[in-house]
N, C-alpha and C positions, 0 to 999 in steps of 0.2 A: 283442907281435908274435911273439915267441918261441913263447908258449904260443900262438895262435891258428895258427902253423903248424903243431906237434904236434898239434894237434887234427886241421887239416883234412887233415893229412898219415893217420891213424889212420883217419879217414873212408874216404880214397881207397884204403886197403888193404884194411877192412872190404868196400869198396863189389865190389871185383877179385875177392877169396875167395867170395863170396856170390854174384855174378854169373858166374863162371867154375869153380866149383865145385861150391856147394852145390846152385844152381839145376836146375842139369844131374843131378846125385842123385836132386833130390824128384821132377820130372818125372819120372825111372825109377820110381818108387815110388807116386806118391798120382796122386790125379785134382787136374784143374785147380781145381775148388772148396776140395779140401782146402790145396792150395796157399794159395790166395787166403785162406782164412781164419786160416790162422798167419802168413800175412806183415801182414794186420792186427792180431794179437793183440800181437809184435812190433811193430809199430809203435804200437800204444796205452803198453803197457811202455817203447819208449823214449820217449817223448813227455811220460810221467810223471815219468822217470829225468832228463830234461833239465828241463823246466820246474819241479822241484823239489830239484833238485842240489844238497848243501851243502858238498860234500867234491869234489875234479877227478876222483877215480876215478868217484862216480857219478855225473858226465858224459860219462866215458871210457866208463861201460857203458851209458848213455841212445842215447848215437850208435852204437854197434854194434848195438842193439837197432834202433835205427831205419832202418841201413844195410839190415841184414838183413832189417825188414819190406817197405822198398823196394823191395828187390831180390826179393822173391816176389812185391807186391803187382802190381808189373809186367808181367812176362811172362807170368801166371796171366790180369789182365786182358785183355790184347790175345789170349791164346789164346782164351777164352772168346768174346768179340767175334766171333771168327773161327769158331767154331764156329755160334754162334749162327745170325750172318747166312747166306743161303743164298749159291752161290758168285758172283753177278752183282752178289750187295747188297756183298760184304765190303768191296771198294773203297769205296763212298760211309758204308758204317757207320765204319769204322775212319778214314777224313778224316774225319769229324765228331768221332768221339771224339779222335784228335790233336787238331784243332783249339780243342776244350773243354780240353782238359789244357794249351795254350799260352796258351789265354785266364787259367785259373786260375793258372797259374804267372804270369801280369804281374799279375795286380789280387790277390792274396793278400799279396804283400808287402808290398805300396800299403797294404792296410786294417790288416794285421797291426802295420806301424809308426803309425797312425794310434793303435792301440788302446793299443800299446805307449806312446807318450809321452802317452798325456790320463791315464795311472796308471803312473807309471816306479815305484812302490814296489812293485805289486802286478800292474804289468803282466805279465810273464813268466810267473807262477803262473797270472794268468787265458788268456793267448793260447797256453801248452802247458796247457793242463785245456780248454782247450775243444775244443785239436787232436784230443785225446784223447779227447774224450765225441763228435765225429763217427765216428773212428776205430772205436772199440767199436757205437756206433751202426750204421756201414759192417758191421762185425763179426757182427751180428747178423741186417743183412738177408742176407747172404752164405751164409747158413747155411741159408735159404730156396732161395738156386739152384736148382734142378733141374740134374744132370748132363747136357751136352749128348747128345742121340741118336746125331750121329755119331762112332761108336766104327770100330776099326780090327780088323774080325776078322782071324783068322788067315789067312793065303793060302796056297794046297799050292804056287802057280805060281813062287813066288819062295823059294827055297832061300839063298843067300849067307848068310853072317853079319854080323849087325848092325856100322852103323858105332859106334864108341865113344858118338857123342852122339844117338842111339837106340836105347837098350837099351828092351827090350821089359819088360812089367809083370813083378813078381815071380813072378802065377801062369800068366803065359803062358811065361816064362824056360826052360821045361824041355821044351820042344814045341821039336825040328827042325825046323819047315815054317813056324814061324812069321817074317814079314818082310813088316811093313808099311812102308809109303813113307815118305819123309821127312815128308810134310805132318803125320800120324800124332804129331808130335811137338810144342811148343810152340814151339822155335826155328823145325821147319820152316813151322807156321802164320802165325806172325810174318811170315816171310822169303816165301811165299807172298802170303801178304795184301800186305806192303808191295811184291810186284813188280806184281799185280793194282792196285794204287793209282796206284802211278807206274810205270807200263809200259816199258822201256827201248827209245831211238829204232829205229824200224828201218834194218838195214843200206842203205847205198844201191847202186841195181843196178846192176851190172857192164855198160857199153856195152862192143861190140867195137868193136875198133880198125876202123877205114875202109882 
């Protein structure tokens, strides 16, 4: 019990830095595709690292490897989604795609244990190498993407300086005028999209008093 908290305790820190940190980085730096395809490479590495782990350290580096692929593979997806769809579809694209990610998160663990005990010797080697060979698989169509069209040029109209959690690309970085909107950003497309999905009630109207 000891060690299985150390563990998920190492996860949950991995999971903080990655998501709170690094993510916010690459998004200043790379495009969404580039993203997405090192947060699968990262996730194939650790999925190899844990499925074939003989030593707790390269366990310890299989879960960081695979916090960190998470943790890009994520937000890179739902930006792209959101780019993708035009702005009337993003709502019904992105509930389908939730939707499918809650369907596979209940029946993958369903089949995964299913596989796991019909080969308990050889189980874990086969159900992380297989994770793996879709992962690398994902990997490769990824690289296929096309860069979404809607890009965020520069604006003369908007001056202020960027908030901390949209900094602008590396070769835009040295342009004064440049200040694109939140949406512009991954967090802000997210954060757009999921308010376009679920709409927040509207206020109720003020009677006057009689």
């Amino acid at each position: 019990a000891r060690e299985n908290g150390l563990l998920m305790g190492f996860l949950g820190i991995c999971s903080i830095i990655t998501q709170g940190f690094i993510v916010r980085k690459l998004f200043a730096r790379l495009r969404e595709t580039q993203v997405l395809s090192a947060g699968l490479v990262f996730s194939t590495l650790g999925l190899l690292a844990i499925g074939f782990a003989t030593v707790p350290a390269m366990l310890y580096v299989g879960v960081g490897l695979l916090a960190l692929g998470g943790g890009l593979v994520n937000p890179s997806t739902t930006g792209l989604i959101s780019l993708y769809a035009s702005t009337d579809e993003q709502g019904r694209v992105l509930g389908i795609f939730r939707s499918l990610g809650s369907l596979s998160r209940a029946v993958t663990p369903i089949a995964a244990g299913i596989l796991y005990w019909t080969n308990r010797e050889h189980g874990a080697h086969f159900l992380y190498g297989l994770a793996a060979l879709l992962a690398a698989v994902a990997w490769l169509l990824s690289r296929r993407l096309p860069q979404p069209t809607q890009s965020c040029p520069p604006r003369a109209d908007r001056r202020p300086p960027f908030p901390a959690a949209f900094t602008p690309a590396r070769s835009l970085r040295s342009s004064p005028v440049f200040s694109p909107p939140p949406s512009c950003s991954a967090a802000g497309r997210a954060s757009a999209a999921s308010t376009s999905a679920n709409p927040p009630p509207a206020a109720p109207s003020a009677t006057p008093a009689s």
